[in-house]
N, C-alpha and C positions, 0 to 999 in steps of 0.2 A: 902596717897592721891596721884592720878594720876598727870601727869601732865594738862590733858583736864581736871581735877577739879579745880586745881591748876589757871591754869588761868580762867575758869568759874566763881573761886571768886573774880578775878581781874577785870574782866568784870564786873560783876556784882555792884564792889566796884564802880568802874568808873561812873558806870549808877546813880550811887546813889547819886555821888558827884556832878555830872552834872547837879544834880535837876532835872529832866525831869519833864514836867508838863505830871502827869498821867493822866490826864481830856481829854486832847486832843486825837484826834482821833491818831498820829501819837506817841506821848506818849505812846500811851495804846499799839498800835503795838509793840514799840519797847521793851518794858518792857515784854512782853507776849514774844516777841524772845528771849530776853536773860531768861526768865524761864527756855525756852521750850530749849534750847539750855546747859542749866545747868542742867534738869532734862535727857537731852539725856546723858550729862557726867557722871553721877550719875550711869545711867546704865548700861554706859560700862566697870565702877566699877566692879558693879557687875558680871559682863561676867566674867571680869579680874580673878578675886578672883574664881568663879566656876573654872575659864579653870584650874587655880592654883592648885587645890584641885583634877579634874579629871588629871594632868598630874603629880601628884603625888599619886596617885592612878597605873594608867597605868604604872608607876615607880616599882613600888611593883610589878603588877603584871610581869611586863618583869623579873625580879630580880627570880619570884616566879619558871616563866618560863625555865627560863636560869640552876635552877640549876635542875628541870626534867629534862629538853633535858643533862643537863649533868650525871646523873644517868645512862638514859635509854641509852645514846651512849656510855658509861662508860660498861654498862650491855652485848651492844652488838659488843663492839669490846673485850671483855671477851669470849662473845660466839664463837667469829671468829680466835679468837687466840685457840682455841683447834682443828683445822685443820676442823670447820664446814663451811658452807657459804650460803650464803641467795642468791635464784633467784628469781628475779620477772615474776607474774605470767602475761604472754600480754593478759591474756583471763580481768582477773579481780584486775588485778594491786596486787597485795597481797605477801609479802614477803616469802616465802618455804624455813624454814631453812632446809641442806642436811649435810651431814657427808661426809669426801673424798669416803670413801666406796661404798655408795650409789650411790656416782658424777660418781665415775668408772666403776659400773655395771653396771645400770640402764641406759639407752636412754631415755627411757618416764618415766615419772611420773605424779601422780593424785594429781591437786590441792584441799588442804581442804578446800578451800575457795570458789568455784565455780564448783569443781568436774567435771574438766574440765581435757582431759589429753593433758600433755603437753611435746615437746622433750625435752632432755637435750642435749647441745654440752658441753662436757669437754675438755678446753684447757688450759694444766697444762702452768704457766707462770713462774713457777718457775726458778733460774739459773739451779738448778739439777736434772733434770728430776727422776732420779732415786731414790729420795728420797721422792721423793711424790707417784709417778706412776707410774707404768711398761710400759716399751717402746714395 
């Protein structure tokens, strides 16, 4: 039980004790507010309890999340650790994995994803130049 129910039934107890004469005009008003005022508590109950149940939910799902993305960047810093590396494509946003070999011959290449060709700059960032690329 919330706390707006919680006092909803203390209000209510109150109204109860107080005798109000329900006949009268001003009776009936005030009995009809504290319903309507109990039935609004009632329902934010229930908000309460859905939000609960979707933010346990969204719980899993991030959880469900978390350990793809951790596969798939597990997967492709595997890929980048065998001396490959991925450009993005500026035609069509699209990753292009390349091999060093490729990165050093090649100037253009044709995206598979847009079949678009595109330059390549290679600039080894290594400390030793000579162990990646011919100077």
């Amino acid at each position: 039980m919330s706390y707006l129910t919680e006092k909803m039934a203390y209000i209510g107890g109150l109204a109860e004790g107080l005798d109000i004469d329900e006949t009268t005009k001003e009776g009936k008003l005030l009995m009809a507010i504290v319903e309507a005022i109990s039935d609004i508590a009632d329902e934010i109950d229930e908000i309460e309890e859905y939000q609960d149940e979707m933010q346990a939910q969204l719980d899993e799902v991030d959880e469900d999340l978390a350990e793809i993305e951790d596969i798939f960047y597990e997967d492709e810093d595997d890929f980048e650790e065998d001396d490959e590396f991925s450009v993005e494509c500026p035609n069509c946003g699209d990753l292009i994995y390349l091999d060093l070999e490729t990165l050093e011959d090649c100037d253009k290449i044709t995206c598979p994803g847009c079949n678009e060709e595109i330059e390549i700059e290679f600039d080894c960032d290594c400390e030793n130049c000579s162990d990646c690329c011919e100077e």
